[in-house]
C-alpha positions as CSV (number, residue, x, y, z in Angstrom):
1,X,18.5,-28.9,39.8
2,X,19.8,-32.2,39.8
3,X,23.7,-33.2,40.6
4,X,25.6,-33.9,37.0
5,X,25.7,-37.6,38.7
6,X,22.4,-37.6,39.7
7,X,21.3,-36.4,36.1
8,X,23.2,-38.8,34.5
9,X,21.7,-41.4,36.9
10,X,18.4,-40.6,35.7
11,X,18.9,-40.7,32.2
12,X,21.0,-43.9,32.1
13,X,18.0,-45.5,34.0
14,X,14.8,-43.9,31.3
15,X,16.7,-45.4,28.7
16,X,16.7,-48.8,30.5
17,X,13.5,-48.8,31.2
18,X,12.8,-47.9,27.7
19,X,14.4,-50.8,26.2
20,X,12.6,-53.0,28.6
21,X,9.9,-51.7,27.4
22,X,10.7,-52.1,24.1
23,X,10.0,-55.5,22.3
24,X,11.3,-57.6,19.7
25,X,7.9,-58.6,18.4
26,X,4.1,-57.4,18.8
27,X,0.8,-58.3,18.7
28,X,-1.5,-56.7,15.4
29,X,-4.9,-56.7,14.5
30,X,-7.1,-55.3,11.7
31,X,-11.0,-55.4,11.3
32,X,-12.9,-55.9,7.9
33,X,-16.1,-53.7,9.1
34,X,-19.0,-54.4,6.9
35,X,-20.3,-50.4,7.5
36,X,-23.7,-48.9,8.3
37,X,-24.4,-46.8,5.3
38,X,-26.3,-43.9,5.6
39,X,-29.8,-43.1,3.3
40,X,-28.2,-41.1,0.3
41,X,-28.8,-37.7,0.2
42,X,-27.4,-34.4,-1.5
43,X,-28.4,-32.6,1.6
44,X,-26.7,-32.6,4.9
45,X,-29.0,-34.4,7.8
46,X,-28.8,-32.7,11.1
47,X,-25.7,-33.5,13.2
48,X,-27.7,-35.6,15.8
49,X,-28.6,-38.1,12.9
50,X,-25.0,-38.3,11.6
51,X,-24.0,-38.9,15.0
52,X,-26.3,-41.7,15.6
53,X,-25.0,-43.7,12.3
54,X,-21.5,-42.8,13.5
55,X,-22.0,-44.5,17.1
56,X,-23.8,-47.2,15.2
57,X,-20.7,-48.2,13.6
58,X,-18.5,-47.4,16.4
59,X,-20.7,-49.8,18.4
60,X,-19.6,-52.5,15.7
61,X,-15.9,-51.5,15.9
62,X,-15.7,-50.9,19.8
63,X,-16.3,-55.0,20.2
64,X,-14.0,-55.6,17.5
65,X,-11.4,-53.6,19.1
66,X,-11.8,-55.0,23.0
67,X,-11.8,-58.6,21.4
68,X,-8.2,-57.7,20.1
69,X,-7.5,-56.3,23.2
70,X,-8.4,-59.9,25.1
71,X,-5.9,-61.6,22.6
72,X,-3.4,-59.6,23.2
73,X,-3.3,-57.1,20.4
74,X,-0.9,-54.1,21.0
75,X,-2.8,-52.3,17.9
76,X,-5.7,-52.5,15.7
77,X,-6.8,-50.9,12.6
78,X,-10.2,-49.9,10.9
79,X,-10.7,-49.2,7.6
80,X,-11.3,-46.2,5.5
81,X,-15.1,-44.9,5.8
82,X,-15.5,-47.5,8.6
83,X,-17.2,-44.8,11.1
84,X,-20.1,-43.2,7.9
85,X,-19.1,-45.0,4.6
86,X,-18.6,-42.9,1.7
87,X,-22.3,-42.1,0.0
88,X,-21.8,-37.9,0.3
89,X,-21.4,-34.5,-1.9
90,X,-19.3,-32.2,-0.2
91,X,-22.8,-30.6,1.3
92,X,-23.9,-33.7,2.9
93,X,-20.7,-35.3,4.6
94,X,-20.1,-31.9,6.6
95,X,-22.3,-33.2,9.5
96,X,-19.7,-35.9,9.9
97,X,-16.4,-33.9,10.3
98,X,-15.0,-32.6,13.0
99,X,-11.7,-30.1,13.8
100,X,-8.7,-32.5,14.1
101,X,-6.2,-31.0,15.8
102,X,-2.2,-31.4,15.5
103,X,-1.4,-34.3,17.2
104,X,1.7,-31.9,18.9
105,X,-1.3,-30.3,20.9
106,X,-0.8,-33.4,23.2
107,X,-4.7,-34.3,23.6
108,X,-6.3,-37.0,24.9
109,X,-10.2,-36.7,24.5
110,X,-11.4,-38.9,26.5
111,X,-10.4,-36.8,29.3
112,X,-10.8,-33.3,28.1
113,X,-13.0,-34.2,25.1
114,X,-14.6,-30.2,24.5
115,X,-10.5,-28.7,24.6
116,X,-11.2,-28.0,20.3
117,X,-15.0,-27.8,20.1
118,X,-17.4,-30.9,20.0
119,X,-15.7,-33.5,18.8
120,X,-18.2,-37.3,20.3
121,X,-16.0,-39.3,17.7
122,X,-12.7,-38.8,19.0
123,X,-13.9,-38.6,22.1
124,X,-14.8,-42.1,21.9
125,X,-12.5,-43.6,20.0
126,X,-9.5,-41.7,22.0
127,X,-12.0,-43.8,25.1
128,X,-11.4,-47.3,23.1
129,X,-8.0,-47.0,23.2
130,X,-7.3,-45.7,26.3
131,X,-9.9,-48.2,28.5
132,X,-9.0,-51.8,26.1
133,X,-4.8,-50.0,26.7
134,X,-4.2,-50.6,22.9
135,X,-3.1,-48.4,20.0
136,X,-6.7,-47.7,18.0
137,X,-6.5,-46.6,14.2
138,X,-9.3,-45.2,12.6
139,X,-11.0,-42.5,9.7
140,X,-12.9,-40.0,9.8
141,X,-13.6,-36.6,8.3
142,X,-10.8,-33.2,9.0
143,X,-12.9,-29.6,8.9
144,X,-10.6,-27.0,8.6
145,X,-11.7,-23.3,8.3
146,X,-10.5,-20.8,5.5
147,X,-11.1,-17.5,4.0
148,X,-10.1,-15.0,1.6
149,X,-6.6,-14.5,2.5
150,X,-6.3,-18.0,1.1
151,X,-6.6,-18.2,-2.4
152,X,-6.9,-21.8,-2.4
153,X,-10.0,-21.3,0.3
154,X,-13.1,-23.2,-1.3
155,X,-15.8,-21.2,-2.0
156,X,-17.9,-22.7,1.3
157,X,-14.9,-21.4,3.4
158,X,-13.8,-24.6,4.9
159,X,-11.1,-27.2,3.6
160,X,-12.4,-31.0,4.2
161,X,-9.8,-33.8,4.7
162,X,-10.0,-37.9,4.6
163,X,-8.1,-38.1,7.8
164,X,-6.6,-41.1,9.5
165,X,-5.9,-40.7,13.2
166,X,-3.9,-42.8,15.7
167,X,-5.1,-42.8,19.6
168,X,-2.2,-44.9,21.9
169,X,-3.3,-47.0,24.9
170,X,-3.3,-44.3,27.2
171,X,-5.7,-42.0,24.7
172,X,-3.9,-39.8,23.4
173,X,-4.0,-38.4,19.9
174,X,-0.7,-39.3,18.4
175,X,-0.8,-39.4,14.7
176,X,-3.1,-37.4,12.0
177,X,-3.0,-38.0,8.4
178,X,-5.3,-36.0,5.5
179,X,-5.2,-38.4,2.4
180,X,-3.1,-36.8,-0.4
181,X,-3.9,-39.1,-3.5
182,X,-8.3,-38.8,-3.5
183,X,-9.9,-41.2,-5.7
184,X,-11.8,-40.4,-8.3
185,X,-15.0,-40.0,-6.8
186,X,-13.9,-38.5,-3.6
187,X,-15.2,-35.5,-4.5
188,X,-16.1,-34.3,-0.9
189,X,-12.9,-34.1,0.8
190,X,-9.6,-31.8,-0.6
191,X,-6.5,-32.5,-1.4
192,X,-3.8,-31.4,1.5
193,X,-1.2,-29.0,-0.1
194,X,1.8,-31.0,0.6
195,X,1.8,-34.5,1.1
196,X,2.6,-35.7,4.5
197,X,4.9,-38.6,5.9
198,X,3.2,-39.2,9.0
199,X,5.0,-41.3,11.6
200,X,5.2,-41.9,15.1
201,X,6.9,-44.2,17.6
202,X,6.1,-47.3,20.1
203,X,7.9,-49.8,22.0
204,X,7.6,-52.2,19.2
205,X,8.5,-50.1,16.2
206,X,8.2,-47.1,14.2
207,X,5.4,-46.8,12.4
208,X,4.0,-44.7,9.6
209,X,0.4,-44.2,8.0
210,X,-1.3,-43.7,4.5
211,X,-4.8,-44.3,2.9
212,X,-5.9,-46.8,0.3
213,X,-5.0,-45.2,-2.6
214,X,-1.9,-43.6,-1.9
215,X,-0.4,-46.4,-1.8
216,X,0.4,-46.5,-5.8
217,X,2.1,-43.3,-5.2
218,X,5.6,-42.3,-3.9
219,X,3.9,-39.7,-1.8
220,X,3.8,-40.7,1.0
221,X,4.0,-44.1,0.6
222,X,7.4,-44.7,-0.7
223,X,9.1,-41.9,1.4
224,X,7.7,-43.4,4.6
225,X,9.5,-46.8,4.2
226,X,12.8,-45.6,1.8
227,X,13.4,-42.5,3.4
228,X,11.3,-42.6,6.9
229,X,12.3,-46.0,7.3
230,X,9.1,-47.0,9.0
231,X,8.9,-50.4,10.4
232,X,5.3,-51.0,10.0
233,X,2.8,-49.2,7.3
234,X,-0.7,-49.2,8.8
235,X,-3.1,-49.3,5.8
236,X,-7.1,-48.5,6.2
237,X,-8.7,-49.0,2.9
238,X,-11.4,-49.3,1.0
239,X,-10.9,-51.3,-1.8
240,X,-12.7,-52.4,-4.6
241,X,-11.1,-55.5,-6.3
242,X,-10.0,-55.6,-10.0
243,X,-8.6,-58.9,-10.8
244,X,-5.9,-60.1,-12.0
245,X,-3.3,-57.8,-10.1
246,X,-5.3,-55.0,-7.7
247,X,-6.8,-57.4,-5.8
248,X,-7.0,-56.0,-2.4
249,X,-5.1,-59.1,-0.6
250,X,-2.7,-59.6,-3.5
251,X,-1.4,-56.8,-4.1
252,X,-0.9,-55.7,-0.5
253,X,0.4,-58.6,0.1
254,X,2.7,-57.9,-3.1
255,X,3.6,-54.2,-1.7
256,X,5.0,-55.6,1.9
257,X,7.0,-58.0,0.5
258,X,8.6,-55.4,-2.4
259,X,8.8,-52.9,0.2
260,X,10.3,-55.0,3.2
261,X,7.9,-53.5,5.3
262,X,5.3,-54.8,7.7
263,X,1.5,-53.6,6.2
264,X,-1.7,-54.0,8.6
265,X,-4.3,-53.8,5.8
266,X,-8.1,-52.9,7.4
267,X,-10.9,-52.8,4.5
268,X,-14.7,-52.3,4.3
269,X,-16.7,-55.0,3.4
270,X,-19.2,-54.5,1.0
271,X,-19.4,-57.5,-1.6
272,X,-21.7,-55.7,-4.1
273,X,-19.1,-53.2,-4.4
274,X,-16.5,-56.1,-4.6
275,X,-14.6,-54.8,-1.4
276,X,-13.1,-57.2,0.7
277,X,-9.9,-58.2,1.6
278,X,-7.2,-57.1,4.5
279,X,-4.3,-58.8,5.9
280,X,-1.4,-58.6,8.2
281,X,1.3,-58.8,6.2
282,X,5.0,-58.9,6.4
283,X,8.0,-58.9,4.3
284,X,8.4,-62.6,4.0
285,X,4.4,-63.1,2.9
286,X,1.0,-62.9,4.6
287,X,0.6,-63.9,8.1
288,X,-3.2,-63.7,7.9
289,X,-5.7,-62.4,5.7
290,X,-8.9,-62.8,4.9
291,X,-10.7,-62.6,1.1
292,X,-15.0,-63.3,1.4
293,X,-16.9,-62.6,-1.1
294,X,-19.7,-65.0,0.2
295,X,-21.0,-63.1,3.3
296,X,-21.7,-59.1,4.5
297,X,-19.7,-60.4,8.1
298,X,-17.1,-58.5,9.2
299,X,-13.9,-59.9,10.6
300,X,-11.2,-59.8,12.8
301,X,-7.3,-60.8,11.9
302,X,-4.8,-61.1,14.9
303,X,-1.2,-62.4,14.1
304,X,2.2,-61.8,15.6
305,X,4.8,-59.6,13.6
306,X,8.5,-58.5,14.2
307,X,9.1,-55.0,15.5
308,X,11.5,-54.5,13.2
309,X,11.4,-56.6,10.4
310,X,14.3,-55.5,8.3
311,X,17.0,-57.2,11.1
312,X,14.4,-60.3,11.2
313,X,16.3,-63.1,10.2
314,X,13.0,-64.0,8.1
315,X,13.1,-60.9,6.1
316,X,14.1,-61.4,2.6
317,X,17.6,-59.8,1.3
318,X,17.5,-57.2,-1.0
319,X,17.0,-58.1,-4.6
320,X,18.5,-56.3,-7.7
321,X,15.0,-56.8,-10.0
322,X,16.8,-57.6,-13.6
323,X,20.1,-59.0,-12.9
324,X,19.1,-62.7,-14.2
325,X,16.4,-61.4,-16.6
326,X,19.4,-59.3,-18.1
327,X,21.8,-62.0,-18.1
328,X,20.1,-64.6,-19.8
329,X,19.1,-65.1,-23.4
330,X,16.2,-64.3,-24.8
331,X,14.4,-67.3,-25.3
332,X,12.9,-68.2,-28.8
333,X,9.7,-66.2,-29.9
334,X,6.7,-68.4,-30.6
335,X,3.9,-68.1,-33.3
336,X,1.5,-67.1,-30.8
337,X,1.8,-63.8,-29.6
338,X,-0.8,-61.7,-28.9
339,X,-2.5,-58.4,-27.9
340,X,-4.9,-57.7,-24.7
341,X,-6.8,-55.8,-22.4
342,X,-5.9,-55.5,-18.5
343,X,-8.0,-53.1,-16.8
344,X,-7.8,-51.2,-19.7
345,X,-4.1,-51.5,-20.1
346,X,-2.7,-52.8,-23.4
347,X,-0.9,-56.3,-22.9
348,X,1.5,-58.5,-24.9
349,X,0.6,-62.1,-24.4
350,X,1.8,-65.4,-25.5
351,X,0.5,-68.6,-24.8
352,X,1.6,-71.4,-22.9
353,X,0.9,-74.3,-25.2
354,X,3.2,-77.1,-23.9
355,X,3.1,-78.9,-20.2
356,X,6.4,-77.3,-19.6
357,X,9.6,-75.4,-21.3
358,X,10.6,-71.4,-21.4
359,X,9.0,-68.5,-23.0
360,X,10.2,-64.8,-23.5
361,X,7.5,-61.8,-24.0
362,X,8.5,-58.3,-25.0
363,X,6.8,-55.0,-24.5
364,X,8.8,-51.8,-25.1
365,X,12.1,-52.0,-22.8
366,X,10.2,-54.5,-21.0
367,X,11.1,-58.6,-21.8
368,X,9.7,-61.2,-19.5
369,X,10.9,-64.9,-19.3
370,X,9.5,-67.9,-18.1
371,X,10.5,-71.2,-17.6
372,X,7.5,-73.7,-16.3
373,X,6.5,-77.4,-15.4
374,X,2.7,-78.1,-15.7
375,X,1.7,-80.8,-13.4
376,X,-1.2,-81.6,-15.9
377,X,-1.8,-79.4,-19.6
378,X,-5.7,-79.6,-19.5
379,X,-7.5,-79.0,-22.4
380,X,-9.9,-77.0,-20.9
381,X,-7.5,-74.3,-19.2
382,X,-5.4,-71.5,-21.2
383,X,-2.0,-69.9,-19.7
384,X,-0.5,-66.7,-20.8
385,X,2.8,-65.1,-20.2
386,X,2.1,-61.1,-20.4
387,X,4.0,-58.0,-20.3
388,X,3.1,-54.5,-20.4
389,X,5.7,-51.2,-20.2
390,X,3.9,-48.2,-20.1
391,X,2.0,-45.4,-18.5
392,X,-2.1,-46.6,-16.8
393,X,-4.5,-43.8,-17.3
394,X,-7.9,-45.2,-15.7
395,X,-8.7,-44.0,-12.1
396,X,-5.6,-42.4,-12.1
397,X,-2.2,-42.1,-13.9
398,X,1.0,-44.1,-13.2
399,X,3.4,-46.0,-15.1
400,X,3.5,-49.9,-14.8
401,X,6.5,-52.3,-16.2
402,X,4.4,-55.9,-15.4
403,X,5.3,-59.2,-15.7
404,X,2.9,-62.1,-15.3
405,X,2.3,-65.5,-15.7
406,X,-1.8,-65.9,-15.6
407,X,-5.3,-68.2,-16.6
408,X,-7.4,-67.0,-19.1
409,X,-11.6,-66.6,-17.8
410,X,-11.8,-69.6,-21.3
411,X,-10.0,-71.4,-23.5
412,X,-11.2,-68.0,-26.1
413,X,-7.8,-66.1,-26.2
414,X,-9.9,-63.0,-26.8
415,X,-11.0,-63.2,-23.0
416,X,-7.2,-62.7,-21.2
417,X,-6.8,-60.4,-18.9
418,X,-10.4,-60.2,-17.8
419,X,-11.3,-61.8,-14.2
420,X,-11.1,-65.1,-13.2
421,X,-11.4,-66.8,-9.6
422,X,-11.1,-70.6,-9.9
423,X,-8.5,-73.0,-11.9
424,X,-7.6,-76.4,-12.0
425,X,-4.0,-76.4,-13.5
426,X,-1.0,-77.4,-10.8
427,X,2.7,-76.3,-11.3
428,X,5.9,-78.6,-10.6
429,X,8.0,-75.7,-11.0
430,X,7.8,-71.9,-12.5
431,X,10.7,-69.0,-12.7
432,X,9.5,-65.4,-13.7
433,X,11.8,-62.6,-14.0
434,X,11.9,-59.5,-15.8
435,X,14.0,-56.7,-17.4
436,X,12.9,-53.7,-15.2
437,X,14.1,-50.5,-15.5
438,X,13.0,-49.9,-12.0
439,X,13.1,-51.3,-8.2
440,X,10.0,-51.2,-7.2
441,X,8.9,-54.7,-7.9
442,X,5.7,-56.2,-5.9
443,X,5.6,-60.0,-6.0
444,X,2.6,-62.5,-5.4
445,X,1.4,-65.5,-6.7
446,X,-2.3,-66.2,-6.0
447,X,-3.9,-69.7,-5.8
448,X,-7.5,-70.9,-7.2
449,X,-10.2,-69.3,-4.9
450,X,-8.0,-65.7,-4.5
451,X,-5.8,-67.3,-2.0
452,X,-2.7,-66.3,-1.3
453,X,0.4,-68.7,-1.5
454,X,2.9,-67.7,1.5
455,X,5.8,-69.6,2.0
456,X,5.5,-71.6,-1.3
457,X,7.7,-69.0,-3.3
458,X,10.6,-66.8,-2.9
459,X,12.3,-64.1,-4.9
460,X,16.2,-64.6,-5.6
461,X,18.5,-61.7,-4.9
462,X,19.4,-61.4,-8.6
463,X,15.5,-60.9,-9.3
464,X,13.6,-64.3,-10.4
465,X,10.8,-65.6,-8.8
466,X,11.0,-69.3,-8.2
467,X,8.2,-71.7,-6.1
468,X,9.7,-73.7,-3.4
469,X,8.0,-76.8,-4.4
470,X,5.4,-78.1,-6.7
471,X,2.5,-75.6,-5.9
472,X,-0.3,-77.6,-3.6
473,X,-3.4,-75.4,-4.9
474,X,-4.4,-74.8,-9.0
475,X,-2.7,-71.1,-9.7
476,X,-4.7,-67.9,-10.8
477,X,-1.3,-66.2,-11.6
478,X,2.3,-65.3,-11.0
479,X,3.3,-61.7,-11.4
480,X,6.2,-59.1,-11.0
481,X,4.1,-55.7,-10.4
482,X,6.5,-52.7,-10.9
483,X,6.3,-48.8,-10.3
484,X,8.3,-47.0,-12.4
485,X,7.3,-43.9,-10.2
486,X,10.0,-41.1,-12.4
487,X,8.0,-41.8,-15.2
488,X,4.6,-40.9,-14.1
């Protein structure tokens, strides 16, 4: 045993060498993977043909993954369904699971891949990681026996998770998440019992880990950053689009800077399914992304971030979300207000019909104002203000307080709210804020040609968002996206 000096020696010297280690900034990287689907079937296919798609797409994201590694890239992350895609029953995606142990097991496949049973995938994803000596997140399919003893047992005696896993660059399985919000058609996998706050640490931060659709939940998405206080949310995804608001690089965007939180967003890429979209995003806006609805290529986003972005000096203060919307009048009602549909969400409208002056819109305990300077009022082109307070019960339930300035698909009222990609119409200046009864407020603007507009706005601590200067591209819309997540 070691002297008491000699101990204290030691330690004193692993936690230098620690905080040498340990850095102030680091190197991300996601990849948009256009996947390998396989033939649709209600059957399972024998193992050795699910295995074969499976490397095919590994193939695809092992050269994605050593290119980040040659640039530097301390981690990378694939999306959801990135290793089989998601055309299955519960029958026919069994061929593609595989037992995922508790990361506390400390494994590292690549070196003892048979330790739990076959398992090729993590075998050679734990191999990416640990030969390109960078952090590899990916998904795949959790098997977990049952039997009677558990009532909750499916009948085919086996639980089935969407599981993210993290391997770090020595190989090692450090982090296992089973999704806890399914989407409506994930009908093959279960949901976990409890939901799980998943985190684990580096030299450049603490990070934590959800799926797709979990992130319009407070479990585990909100308790990872408010109460886990996660430095960095790493994101695999597949998401399908829906203009005006869930589009995939808007509203992540949105959720990184209402969060404070670093977000490495990996999607498919599937255009006929409208999924594209991922980004490396950080509190103070995107710092890259890509949206391509053009071509089936996948793609590769590298970017620095901070470690620790809440003490960045870049990282926005903390904003009380309807301190100036409470505190000023309620500006004069017009004569044209209006009713209509966002993904199938009842707004109230009104319509800008000057080049410039300030507008109020009131849904339930939910009033919206906006002040605005058109460069140009075209003829052609129709702004709203909207605002909608209540409870969204498509693909899920969970209630919405939303403010937004946006352009109509026509100059037909009737057609607000519905999609719409390009515009024409310039700002000089614009102010949104909001009466919110909660503080989970997501803000974005988003430019002509879904493009984000990072570094040209800003949010005030007492809740409006202002642009910094006339905006340089035609806007699509300006929005305040709130969670009231007691209410749901």
């Amino acid at each position: 045993m070691l002297p008491p000096q000699a101990l204290l020696l030691a330690v004193v010297l692993a936690l230098a060498a620690l905080q040498a280690l340990a850095s102030d900034t680091f190197i991300a990287a996601v990849y948009e993977h256009a996947v390998i689907l396989p033939q649709p079937t209600e059957q399972p296919v024998p193992p050795s043909h699910a295995l074969a798609l499976m490397h095919k797409n590994m193939d695809v994201l092992e050269g994605a993954i050593k290119e980040a590694a040659q640039q530097g890239a301390h981690i990378i992350v694939t999306p959801e369904d990135g290793i089989y895609g998601w055309r299955f029953t519960r029958e026919a995606i069994y061929p593609y699971l595989e037992d995922i142990p508790d990361p506390v097991v400390n494994w590292i496949p690549c070196i003892d891949p048979s330790r739990f049973g076959p398992a090729p995938v993590q075998e050679r994803l734990s191999c990416m990681a640990r030969n390109n000596s960078i952090y590899v997140v990916a998904n795949i399919g959790d098997k977990k026996p049952c039997d009677s003893s558990d009532p909750d047992c499916p009948r085919d005696g086996r639980y089935q998770y969407n599981t993210d896993v993290v391997f770090d660059t020595e190989g090692k399985l450090v982090a296992r998440y089973h999704k806890y919000n399914l989407f409506v058609v994930e009908s093959q996998f279960d949901y976990p019992k409890e939901p799980e706050a998943v985190t684990f640490e580096t030299p450049f931060g603490k990070f934590g880990i959800f799926t797709c659709f979990d992130i319009l939940f407070y479990e585990p998405a909100v308790v990872l950053v408010s109460k886990m206080q996660v430095d960095t949310v790493l994101f695999p995804t597949a998401w399908m689009n829906v203009l005006p608001f869930l589009t995939a690089v808007q509203f992540h965007s949105a959720w990184a800077m209402g969060m404070r939180v670093n977000v490495l967003a990996a999607n498919t890429h599937n255009t006929s399914l409208e999924m594209t979209g991922s980004g490396i995003y950080a509190p103070a806006g995107a710092r890259a992304y890509s949206y391509n609805m053009k071509t089936e290529d996948g793609h590769l986003l590298i970017a620095e971030l901070d470690a620790h972005p809440r003490l960045s000096p870049a990282s926005p203060p903390a904003v009380s979300w309807n301190s100036y919307a409470l505190s000023v009048e309620r500006f004069s009602k017009n004569d044209h207000e209006f009713t209509g549909i966002i993904f199938e969400d009842l707004f109230t409208f009104t319509e800008l019909t000057k080049p410039g002056g300030n507008l109020t819109v009131c849904q339930k305990d939910l009033c919206c104002h906006l002040g605005y300077k058109m460069a140009e009022k075209r003829d052609d082109e129709v702004y709203v203000l909207g605002a909608f307070d209540g409870l969204h019960v498509i693909e899920g339930q969970y209630y919405l307080q939303i403010c937004t300035l946006l352009k109509c698909p026509s100059t037909n009222l009737s057609t607000c709210g519905q999609p719409v990609e390009t515009a024409q119409t310039k700002f000089e200046m614009f102010s949104l804020s909001g009466t919110f009864g909660t503080s989970y407020i997501f803000p974005e603007v988003l430019y002509s040609g879904v493009q984000l507009a990072p570094g040209e706005f800003q949010v005030l601590a007492d809740g409006h968002l202002i642009n910094r200067n006339p905006t340089s591209k035609p806007v699509l819309s300006v929005t305040l996206f709130g969670r009231w997540y007691e209410k749901d």
